[in-house]
Structures are given as C-alpha cells and as structure tokens.
Backbone bond lengths (Angstrom), bond angles and torsions (degrees), N, CA, C in turn:
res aa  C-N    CA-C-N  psi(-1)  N-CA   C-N-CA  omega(-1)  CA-C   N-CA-C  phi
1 X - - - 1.466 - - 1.519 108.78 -
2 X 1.031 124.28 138.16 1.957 130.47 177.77 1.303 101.61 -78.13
3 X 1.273 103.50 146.30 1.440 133.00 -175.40 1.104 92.68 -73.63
4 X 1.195 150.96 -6.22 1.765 140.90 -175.50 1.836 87.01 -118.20
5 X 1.163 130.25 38.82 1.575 124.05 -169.70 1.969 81.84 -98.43
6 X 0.839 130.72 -43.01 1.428 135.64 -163.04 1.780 98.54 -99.92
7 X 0.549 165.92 -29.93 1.619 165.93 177.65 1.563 101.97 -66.69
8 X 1.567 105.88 159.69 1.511 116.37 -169.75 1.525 100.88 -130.59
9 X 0.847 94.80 155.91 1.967 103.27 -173.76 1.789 96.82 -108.47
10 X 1.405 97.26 155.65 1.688 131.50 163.98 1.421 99.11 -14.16
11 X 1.207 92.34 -70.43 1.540 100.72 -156.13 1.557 130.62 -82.24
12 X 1.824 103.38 -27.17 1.204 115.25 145.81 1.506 130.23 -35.05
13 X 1.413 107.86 -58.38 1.788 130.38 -159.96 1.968 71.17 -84.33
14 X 1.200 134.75 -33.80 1.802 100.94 177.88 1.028 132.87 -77.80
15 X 1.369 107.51 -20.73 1.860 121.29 176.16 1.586 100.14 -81.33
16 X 1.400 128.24 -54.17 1.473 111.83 158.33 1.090 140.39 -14.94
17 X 1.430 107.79 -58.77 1.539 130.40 162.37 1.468 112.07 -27.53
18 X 1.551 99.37 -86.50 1.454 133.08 171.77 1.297 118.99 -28.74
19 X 1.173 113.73 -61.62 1.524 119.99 178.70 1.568 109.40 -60.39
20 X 1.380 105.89 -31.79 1.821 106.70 -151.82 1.873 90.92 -90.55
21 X 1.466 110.41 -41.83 1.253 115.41 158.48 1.638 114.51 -34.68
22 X 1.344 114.05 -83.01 1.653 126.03 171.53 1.729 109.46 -16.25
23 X 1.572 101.26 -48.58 1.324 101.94 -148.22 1.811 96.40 -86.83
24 X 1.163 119.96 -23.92 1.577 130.05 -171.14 1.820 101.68 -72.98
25 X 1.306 87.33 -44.16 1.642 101.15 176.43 1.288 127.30 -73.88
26 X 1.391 132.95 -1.21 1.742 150.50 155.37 1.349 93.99 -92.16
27 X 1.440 143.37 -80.32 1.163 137.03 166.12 1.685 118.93 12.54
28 X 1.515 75.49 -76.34 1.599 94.96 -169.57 1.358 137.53 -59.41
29 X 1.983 85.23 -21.62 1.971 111.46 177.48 1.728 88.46 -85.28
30 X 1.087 128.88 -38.50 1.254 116.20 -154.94 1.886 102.43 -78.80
31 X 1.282 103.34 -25.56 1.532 110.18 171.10 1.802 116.74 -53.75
32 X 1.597 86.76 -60.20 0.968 96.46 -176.37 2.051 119.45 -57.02
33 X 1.343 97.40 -55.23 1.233 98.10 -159.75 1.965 101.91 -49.01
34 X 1.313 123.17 -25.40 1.545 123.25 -172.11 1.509 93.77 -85.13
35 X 1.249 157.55 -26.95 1.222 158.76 150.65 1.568 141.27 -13.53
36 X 0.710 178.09 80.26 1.428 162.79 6.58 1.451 82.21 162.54
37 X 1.675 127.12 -43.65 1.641 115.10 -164.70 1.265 95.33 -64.93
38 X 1.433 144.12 -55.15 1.494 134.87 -168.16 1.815 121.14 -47.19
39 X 1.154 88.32 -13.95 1.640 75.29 157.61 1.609 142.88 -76.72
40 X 1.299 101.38 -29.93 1.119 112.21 154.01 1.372 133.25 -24.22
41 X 1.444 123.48 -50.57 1.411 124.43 169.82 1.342 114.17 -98.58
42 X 1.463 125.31 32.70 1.616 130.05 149.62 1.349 115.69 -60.78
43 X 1.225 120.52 133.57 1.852 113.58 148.59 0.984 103.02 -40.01
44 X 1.597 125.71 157.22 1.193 121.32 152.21 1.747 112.41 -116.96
45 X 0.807 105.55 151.36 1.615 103.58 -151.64 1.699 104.72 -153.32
46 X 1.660 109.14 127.23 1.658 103.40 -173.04 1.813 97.94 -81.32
47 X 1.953 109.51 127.47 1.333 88.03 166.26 1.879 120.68 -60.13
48 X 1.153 115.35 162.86 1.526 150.61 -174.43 1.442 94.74 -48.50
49 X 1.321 130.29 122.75 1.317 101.63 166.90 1.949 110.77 -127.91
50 X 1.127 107.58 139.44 1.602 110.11 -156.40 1.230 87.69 -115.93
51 X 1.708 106.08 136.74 2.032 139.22 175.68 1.251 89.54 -68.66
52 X 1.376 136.12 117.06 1.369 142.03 158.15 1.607 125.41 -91.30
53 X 1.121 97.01 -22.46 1.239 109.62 172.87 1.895 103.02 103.43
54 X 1.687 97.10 -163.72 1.539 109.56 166.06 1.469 115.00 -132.51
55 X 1.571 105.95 155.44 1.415 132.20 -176.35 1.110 112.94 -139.79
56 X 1.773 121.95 135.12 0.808 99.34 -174.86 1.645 129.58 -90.63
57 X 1.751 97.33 -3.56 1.932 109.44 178.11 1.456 94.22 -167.60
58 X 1.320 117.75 134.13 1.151 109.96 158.27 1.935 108.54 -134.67
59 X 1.462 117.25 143.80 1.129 132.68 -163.74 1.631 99.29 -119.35
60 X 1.612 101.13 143.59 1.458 116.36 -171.59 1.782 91.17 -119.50
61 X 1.685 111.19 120.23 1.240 105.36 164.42 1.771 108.49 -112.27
62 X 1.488 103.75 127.98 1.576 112.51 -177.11 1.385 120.27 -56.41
63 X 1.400 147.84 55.53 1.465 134.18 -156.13 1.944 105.33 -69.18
64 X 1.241 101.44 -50.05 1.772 90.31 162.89 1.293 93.74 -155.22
65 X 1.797 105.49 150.84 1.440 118.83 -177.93 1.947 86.27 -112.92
66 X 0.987 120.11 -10.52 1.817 111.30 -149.96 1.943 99.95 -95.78
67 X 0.964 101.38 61.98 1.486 121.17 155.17 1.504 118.74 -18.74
68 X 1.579 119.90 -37.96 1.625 94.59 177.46 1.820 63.72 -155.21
69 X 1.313 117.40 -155.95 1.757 123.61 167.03 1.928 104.83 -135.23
70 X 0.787 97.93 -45.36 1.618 94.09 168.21 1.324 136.02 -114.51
71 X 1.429 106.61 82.29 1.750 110.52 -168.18 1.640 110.32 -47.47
72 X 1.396 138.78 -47.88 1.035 128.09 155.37 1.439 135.11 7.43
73 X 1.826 104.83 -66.28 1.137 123.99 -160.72 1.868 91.06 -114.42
74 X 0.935 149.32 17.94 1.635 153.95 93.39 0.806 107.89 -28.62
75 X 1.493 142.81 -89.95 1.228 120.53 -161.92 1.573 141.16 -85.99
76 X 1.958 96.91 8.36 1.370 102.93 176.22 1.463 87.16 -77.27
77 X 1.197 140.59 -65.80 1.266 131.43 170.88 1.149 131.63 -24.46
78 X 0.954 147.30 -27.59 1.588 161.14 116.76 1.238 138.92 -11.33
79 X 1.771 96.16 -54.02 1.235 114.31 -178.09 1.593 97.13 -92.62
80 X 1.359 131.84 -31.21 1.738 139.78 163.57 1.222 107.16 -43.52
81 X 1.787 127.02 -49.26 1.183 121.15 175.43 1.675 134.64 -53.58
82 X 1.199 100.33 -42.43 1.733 121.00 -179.67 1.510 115.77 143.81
83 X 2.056 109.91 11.99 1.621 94.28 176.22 1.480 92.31 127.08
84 X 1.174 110.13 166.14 1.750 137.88 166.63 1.895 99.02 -59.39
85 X 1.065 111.68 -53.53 1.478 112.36 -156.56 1.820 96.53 -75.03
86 X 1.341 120.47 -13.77 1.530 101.84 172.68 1.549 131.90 -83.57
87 X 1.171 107.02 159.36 1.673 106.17 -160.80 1.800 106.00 -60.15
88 X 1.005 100.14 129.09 1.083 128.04 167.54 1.719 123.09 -33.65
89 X 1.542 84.18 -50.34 1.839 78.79 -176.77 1.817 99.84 -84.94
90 X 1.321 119.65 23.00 1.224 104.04 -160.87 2.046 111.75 -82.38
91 X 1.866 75.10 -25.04 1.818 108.59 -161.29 2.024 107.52 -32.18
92 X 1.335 87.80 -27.34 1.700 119.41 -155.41 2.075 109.83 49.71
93 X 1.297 91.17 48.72 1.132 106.46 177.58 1.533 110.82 -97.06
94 X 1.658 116.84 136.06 1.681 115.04 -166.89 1.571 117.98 -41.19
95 X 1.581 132.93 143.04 1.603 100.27 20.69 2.112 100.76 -103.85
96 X 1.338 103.84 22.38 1.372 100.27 164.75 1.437 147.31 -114.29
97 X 0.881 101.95 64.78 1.502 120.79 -167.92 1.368 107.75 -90.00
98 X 1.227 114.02 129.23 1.682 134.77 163.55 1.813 96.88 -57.03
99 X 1.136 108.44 172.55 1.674 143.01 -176.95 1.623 99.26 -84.22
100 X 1.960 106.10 77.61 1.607 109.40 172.34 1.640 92.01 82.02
101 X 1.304 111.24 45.82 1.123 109.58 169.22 1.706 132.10 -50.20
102 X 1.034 109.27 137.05 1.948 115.67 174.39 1.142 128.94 -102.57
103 X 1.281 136.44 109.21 1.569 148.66 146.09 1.615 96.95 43.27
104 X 1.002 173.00 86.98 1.765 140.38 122.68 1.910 98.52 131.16
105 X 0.957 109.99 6.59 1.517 132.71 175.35 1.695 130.33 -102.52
106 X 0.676 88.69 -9.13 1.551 94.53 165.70 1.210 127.00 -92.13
107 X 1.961 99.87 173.31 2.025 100.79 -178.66 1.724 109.48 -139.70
108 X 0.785 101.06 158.75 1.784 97.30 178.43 1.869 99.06 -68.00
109 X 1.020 109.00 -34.39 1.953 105.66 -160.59 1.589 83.30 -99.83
110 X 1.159 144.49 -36.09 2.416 113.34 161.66 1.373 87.28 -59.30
111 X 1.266 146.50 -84.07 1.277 121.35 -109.85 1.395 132.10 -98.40
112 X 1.827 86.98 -7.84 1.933 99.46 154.85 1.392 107.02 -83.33
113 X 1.277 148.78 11.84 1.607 128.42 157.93 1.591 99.92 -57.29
114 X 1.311 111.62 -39.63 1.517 100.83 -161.04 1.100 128.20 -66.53
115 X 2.008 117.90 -24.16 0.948 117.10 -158.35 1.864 93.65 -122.74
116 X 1.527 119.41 -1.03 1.903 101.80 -176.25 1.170 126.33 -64.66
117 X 1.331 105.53 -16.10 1.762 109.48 -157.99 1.669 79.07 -100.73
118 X 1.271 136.35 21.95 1.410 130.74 166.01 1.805 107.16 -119.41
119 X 1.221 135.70 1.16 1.152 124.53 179.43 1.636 106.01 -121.31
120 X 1.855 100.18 177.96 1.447 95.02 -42.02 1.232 153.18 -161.54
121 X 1.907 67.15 98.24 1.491 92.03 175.89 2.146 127.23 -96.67
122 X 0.947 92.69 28.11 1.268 90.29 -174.97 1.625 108.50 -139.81
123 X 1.383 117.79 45.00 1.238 133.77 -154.33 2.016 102.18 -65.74
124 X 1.595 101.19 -36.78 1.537 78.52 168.42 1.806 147.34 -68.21
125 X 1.135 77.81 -7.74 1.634 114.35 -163.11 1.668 85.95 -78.44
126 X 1.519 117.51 -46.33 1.541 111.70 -155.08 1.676 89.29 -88.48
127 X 1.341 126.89 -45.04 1.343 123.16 148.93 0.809 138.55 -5.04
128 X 1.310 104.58 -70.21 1.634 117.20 164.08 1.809 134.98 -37.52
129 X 1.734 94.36 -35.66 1.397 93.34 -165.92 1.847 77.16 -90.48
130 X 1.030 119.24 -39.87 1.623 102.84 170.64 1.350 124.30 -3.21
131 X 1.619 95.22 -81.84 1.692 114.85 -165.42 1.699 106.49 -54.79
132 X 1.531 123.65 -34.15 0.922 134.26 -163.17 1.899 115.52 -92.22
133 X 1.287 90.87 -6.14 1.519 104.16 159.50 1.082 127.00 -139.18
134 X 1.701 130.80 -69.12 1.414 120.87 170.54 1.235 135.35 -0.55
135 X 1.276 112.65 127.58 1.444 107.62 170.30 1.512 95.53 -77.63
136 X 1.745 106.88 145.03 1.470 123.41 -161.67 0.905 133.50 -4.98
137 X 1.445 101.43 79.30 1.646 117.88 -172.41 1.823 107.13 -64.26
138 X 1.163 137.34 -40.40 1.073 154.17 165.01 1.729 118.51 -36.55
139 X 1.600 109.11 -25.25 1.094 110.11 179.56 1.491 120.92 -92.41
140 X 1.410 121.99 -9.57 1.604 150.26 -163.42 1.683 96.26 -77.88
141 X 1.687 87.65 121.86 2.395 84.22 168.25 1.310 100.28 -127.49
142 X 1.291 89.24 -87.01 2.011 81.98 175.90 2.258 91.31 135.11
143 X 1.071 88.71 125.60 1.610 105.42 157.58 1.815 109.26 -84.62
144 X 1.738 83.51 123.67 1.494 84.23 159.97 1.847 104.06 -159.83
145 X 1.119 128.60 157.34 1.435 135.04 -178.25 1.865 117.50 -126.24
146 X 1.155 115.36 166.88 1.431 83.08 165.41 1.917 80.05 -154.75
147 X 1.344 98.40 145.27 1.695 114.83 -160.69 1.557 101.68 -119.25
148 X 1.478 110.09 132.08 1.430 122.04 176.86 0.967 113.57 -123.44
149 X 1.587 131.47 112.52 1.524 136.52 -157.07 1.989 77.76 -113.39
150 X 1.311 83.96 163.72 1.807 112.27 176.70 1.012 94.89 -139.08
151 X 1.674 120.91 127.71 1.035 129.03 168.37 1.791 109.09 -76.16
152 X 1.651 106.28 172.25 1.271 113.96 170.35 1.971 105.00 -64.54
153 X 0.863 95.87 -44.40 2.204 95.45 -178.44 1.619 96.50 -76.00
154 X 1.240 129.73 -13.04 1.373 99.67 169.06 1.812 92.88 132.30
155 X 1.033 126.95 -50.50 1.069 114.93 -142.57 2.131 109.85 -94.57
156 X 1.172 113.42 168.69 1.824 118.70 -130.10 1.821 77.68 -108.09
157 X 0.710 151.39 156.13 1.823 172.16 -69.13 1.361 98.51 112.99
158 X 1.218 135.69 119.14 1.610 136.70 149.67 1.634 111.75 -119.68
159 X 1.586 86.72 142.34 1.726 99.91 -173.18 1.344 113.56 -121.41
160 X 1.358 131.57 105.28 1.416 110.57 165.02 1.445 114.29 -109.00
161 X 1.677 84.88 133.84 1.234 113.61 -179.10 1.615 134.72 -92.23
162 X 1.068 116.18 114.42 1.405 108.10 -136.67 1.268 160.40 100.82
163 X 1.224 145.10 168.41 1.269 130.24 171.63 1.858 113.77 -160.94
164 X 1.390 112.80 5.42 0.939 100.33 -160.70 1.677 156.13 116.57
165 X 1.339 112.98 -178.70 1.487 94.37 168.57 2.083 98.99 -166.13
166 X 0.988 80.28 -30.61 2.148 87.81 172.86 1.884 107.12 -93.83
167 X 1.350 104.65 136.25 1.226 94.19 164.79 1.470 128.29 -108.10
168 X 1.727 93.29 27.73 1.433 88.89 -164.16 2.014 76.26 -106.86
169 X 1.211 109.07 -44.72 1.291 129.13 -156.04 1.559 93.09 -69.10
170 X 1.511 137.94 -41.00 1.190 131.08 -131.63 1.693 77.74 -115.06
171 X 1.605 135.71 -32.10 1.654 115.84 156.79 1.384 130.55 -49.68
172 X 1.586 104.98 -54.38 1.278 97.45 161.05 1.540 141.99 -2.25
173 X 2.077 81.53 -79.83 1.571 108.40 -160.42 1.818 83.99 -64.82
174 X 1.163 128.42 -49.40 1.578 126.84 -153.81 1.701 91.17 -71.43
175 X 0.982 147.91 -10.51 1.449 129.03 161.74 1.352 111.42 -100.73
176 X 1.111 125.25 -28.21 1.639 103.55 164.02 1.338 122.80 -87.45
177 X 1.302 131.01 17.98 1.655 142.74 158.00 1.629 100.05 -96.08
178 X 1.567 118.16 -19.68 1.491 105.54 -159.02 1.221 116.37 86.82
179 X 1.421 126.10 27.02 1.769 86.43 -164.56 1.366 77.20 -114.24
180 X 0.918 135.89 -1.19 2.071 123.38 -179.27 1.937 90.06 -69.23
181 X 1.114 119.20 -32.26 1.514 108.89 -167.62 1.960 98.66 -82.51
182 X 1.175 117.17 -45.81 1.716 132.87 -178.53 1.963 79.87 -46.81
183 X 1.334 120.22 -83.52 1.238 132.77 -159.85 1.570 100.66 -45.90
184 X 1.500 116.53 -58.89 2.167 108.83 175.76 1.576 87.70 -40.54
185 X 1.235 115.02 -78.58 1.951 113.11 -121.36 1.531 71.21 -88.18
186 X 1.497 135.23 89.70 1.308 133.56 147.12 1.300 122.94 -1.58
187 X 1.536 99.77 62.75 1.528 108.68 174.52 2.122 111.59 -107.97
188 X 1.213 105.01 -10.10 1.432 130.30 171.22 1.474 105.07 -72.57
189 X 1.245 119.21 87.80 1.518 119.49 172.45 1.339 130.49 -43.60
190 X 1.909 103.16 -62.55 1.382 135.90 169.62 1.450 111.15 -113.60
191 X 1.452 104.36 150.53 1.042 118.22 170.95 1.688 116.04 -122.04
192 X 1.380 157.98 83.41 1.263 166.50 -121.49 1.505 90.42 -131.43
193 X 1.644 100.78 142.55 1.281 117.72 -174.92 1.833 80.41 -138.35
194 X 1.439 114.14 110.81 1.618 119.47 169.49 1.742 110.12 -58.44
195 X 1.247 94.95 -60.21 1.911 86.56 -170.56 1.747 96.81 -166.57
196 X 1.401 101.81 162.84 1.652 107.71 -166.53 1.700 99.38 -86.96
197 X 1.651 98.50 85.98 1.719 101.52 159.24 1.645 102.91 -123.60
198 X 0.900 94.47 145.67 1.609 116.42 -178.08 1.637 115.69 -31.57
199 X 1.806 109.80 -47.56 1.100 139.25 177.82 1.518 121.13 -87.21
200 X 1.385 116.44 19.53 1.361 126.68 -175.39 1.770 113.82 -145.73
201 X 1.661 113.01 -8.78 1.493 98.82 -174.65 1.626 77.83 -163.94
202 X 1.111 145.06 25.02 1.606 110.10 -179.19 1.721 101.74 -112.11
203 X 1.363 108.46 11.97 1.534 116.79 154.31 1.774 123.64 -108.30
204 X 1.484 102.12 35.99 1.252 113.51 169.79 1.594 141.17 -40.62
205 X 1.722 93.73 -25.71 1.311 128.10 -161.81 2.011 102.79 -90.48
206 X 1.322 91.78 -12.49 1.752 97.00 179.74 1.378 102.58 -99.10
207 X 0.929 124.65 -8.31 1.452 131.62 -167.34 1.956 98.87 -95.70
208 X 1.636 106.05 -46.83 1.529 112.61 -179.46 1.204 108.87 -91.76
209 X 1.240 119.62 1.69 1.380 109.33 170.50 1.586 107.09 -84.13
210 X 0.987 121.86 -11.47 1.722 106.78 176.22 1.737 96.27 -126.64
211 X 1.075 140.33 2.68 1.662 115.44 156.82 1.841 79.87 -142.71
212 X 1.280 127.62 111.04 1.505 131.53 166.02 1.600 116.94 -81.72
213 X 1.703 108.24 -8.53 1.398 90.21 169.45 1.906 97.77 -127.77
214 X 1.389 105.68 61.90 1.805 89.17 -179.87 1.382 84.15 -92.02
215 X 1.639 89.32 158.32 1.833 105.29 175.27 1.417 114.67 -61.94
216 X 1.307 126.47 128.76 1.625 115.25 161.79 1.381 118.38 -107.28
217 X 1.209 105.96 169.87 1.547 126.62 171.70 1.588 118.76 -128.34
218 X 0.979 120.21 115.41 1.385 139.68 176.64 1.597 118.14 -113.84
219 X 1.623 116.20 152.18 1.315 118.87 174.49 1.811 110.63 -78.08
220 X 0.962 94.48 169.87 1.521 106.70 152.21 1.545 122.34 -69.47
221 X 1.344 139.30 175.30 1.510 135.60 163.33 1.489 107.12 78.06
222 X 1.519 133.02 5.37 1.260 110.84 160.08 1.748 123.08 -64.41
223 X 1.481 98.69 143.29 1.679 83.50 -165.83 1.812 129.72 -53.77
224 X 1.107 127.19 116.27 1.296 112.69 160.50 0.942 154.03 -24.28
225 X 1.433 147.16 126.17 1.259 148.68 170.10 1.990 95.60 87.02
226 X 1.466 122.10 26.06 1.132 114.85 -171.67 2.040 92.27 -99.92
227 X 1.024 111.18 162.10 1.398 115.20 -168.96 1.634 111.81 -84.49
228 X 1.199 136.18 162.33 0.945 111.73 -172.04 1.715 113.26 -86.31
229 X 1.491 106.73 139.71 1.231 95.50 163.86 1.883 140.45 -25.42
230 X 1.295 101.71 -51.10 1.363 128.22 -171.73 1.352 133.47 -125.80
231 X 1.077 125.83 99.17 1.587 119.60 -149.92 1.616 111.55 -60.70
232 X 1.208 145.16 116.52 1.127 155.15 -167.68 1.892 120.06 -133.91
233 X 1.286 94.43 -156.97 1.780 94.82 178.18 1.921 89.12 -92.35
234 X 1.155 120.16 162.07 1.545 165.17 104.82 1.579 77.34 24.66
235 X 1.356 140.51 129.65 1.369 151.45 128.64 1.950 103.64 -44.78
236 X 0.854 126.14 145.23 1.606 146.08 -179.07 1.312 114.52 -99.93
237 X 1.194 116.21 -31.00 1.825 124.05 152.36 0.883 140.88 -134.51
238 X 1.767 131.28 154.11 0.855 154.01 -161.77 1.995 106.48 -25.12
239 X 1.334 83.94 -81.01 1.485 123.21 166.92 1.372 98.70 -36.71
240 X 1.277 152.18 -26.86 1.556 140.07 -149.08 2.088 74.27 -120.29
241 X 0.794 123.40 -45.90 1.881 116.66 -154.13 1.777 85.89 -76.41
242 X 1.253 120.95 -28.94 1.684 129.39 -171.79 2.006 93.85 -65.14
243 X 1.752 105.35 -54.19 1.649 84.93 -148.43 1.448 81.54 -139.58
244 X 0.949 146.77 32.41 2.049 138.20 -174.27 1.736 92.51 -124.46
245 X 1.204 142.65 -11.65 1.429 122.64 -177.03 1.316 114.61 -43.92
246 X 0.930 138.59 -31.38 1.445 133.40 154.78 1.343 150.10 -23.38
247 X 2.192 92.81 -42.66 1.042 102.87 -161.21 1.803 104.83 -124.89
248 X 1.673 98.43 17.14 1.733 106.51 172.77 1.540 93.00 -86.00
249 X 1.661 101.01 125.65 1.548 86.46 179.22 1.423 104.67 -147.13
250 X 1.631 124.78 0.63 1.043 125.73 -156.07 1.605 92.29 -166.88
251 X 1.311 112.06 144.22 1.192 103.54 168.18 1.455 124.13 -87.61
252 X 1.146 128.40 121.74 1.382 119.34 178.36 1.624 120.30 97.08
253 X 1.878 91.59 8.54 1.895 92.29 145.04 0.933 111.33 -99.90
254 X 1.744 98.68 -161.10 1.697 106.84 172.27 1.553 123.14 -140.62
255 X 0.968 74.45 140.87 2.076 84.12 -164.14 1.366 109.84 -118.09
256 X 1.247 134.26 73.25 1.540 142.59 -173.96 1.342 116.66 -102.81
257 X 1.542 99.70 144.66 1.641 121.38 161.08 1.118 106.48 -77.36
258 X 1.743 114.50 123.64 1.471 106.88 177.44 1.705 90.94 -67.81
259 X 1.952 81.08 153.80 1.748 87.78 165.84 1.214 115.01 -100.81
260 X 0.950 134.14 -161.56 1.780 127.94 176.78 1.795 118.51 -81.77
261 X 1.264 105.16 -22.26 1.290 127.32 -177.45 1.730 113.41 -94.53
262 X 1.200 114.99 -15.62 1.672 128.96 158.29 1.708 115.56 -63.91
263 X 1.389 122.63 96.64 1.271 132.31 -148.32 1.727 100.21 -98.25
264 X 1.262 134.09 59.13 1.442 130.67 -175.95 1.738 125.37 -79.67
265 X 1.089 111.92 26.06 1.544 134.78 -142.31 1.956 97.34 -50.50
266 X 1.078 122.53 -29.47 1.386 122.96 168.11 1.530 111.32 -41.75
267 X 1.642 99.04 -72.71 0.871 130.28 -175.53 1.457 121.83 -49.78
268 X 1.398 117.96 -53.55 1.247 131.90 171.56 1.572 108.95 -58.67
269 X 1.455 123.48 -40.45 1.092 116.21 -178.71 1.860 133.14 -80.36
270 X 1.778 77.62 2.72 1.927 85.51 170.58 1.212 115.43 -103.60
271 X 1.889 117.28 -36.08 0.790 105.41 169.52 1.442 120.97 -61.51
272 X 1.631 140.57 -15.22 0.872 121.69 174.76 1.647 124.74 -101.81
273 X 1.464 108.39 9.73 1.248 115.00 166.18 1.535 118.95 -84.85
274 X 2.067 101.32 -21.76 1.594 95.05 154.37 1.465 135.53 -63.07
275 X 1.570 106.97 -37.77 1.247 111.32 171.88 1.118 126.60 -73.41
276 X 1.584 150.25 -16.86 1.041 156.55 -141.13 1.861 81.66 -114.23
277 X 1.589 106.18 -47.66 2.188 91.32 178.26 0.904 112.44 -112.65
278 X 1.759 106.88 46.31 1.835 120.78 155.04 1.473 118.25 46.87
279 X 1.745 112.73 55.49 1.049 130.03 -163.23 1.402 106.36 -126.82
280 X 1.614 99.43 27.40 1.963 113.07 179.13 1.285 101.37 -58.71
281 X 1.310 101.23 -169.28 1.622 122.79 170.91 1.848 101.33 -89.33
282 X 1.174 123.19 -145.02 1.593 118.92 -159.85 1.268 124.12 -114.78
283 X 1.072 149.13 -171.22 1.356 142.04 146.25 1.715 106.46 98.30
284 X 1.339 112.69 -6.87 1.297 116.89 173.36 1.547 109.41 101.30
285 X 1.687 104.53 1.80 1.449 113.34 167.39 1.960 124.70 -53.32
286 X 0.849 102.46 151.41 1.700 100.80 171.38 1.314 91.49 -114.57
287 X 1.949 100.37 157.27 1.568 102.32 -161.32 1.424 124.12 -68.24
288 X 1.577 115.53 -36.30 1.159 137.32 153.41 1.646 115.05 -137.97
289 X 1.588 94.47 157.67 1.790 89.12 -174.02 1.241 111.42 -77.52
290 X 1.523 120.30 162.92 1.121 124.11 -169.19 1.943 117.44 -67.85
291 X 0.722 102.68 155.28 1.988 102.61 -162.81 0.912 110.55 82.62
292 X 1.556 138.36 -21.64 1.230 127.89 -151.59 1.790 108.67 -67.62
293 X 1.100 123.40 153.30 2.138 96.26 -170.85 1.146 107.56 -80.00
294 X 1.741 137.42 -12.70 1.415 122.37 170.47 1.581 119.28 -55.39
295 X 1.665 112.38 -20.07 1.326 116.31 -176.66 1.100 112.39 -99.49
296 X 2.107 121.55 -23.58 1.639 109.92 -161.86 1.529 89.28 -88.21
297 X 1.221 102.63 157.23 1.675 120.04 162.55 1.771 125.20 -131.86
298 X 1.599 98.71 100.70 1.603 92.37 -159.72 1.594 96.96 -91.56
299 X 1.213 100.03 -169.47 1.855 116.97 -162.10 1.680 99.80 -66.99
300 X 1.185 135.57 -22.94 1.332 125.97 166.18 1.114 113.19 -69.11
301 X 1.539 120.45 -49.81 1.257 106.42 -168.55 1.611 114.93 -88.28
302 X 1.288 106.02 27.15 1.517 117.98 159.60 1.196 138.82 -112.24
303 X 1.292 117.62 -0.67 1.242 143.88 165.47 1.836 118.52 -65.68
C-alpha cells in the first residue's frame, strides 16, 4: 500500500470545505426560518378591523360535524387520484360518479347526467346510482351548522350554513335537527355556502329539496367556467355565470352574489361575529373573505 494511501490532496480538503460549508448554511436557514428571530423582518401591519355591529345572542346548532368517517380511506383515495392538487370532481366519488366509476377518472359534466333528471326531489333515487358506483360512497357526511342570531329588538335570524356532502347522510342529519321542517315552512332566512369543498356544498340538492327558492349567500372565487352543480335557469349576471355554478340548482330559486348595495345588516353581522370568534367551517377556511358584502356592514345598514 503507498505511503500517500492515507493523505488527502488540495483539492479534496477544498470540496470538503465547500460541501460542509453548503451543508452548515441550509441547516442554518432551516433553523432559522422555524425561529422566533425571523420575525423580525415582517411588515408589521395592524390587522383590518371591521364594525359588525350588535346582537343580542347568537346560537350554533351542530347538524353534522363528520365530514367523511374514515380519513384513512380519504386520502388513499386522494393520493390514488394524483394528490391534493387534483380536481376534485375527478375522484368520481358521490354524488358524481360515472357508470362503475374508477379511482382519478372522472368529470363533474359525465357524472351529473346520471343523477339531474333526479333532483331534487328524488334524492334517493340519485343515491341509489351512488351506492352502485361511487368510489366509497359509504364514506361521504357532509359539514353543515345551522346559526340563530337574536337581534337587539328581539327578533331570531336563522342561518344555515352549509349543506354538506352525502345525500343520504346529510337528510338524515336535517330531520333529526328539524331543519327539513325550519327549511318547508320558510323559517330558514339564509342559506350560506362557505367555500367549494366537496364536504361543505356538494349536497346542495338536500337543502332545495325542501325550500327550492330560500335566499343564498355565496363567496366569491368559486372556480370558473366550472358547470353548474345543478341544472337550473340561466344565472342573470355576469358575476353569477363567473363564480355561482354551484348554486343553480333548481329552476326558479335564487342563488345571488350579494351586491354592495344589498343591505342585510342582521345577517351580515352574524355572519361576521362567527368569523371574528373563528367559528368557520374546517380545513383552516375563513367563513367568508374579508370585503366580501355578507361580512362588510356599512353605516346604512347600521342604522
């Protein structure tokens, strides 16, 4: 063996360097960035703070919190599809499922042929072809709440929030809370759809099946050019064909973007007394975004 078999060369001991350098210096970002010192170079900035008005009580009744039942088998499905970032309606998971539906293959526009000419009022019927295709139809619940503001003069505001995601699961829950009877005898003021997750509005159709024209409220940012959930009339504006497909579901309700000039100040002021004590729906969503007009409340509608 050579006497230079154990010795290191120039150039060796410089890439050593280099590398060990490199490697101290990711380290050190990765320290840092979880650290308390990185705050330091934040803006600092007062959050926004929005006049909500007053109420005099408002009550949250739970109709279902149980969103899917076995996260497990959610996200093997998920991860079967191609990931978090793939479309949603692709899963062919209820209530849109193709004919023997497959894993990560599906579309929102196949897999409502099967079920429009069933809503909706005939939700078992569309159910039905569910169980008999969906991938794990059995695992589907659905978030939904329903909110009772008291005004300062006395009188009761109810909001339901939500609708769901099973329509077998999300009737249920709405007759043993009552709210299929609140929703007939137009005692459901508003109807609020938080944001387009699977587990929060794609049982819309249980909600219009017992009041088909209650007023709704929706955000902005549902995706564009997406079809409508529910076959209905023609949206009337611009703004509704841009971001409401969701919420055409019936012919001859109504599914509106508040405009800025739509004065709901009750209303506005619960929904934003939910959001202000982080009493959204899940996922780390806020209930509506900020500006949005279900949340602002200007000097008219405080009067």
């Amino acid at each position: 063996m050579s006497e230079n078999s154990g010795s290191i060369t120039r150039r060796d001991f410089t890439k050593g360097v280099a590398v060990g350098t490199m490697a101290g210096a990711i380290g050190a970002m990765g320290v840092y960035s979880y650290s308390p010192i990185r705050k330091q170079h934040f803006a600092k900035a007062a959050p926004p703070k929005v006049n909500i008005g007053e109420v005099k009580s408002v009550k949250v009744t739970n109709i279902s919190e149980t969103s899917w039942f076995d996260n497990k088998k959610l996200m093997g499905d998920i991860k079967g599809a191609g990931g978090l970032l793939v479309n949603q309606y692709t899963y062919n998971w209820p209530p849109f499922a193709q004919v023997k539906g497959k894993l990560g293959k599906g579309s929102y526009e196949e897999g409502v042929k099967n079920i429009k000419q069933f809503l909706p009022g005939k939700l078992e019927d569309a159910w039905a072809f569910q169980m008999e295709n969906a991938v794990n139809p059995l695992n589907a619940g659905g978030f939904s709440a329903l909110i009772e503001v008291e005004t300062l003069e006395g009188e009761v505001k109810r909001i339901l929030l939500d609708s769901g995601w099973s329509y077998d699961w999300m009737d249920k829950a709405f007759k043993r809370e009552g709210i299929d009877k609140l929703l007939a005898e137009g005692k459901i003021d508003y109807f609020v759809i938080s944001h387009e997750h699977f587990d929060h509005m794609w049982a819309i159709p249980v909600t219009f099946k017992y009041a088909p024209t209650v007023r709704t409220l929706y955000p902005k940012g549902f995706y564009p050019g997406r079809s409508r959930l529910h076959q209905g009339r023609r949206p009337s504006r611009r703004t509704d064909r841009d971001h409401t497909r969701a919420v055409q579901a019936v012919p001859g309700r109504r599914a509106v973007q508040l405009p800025d000039t739509d004065h709901l100040p009750r209303v506005r002021r619960a929904v934003a007394v939910l959001q202000r004590q982080g009493q959204g729906p899940g996922h780390g969503d806020r209930l509506l975004p900020p500006g949005h007009p279900a949340v602002r409340v200007d000097r008219a509608a405080r009067r």
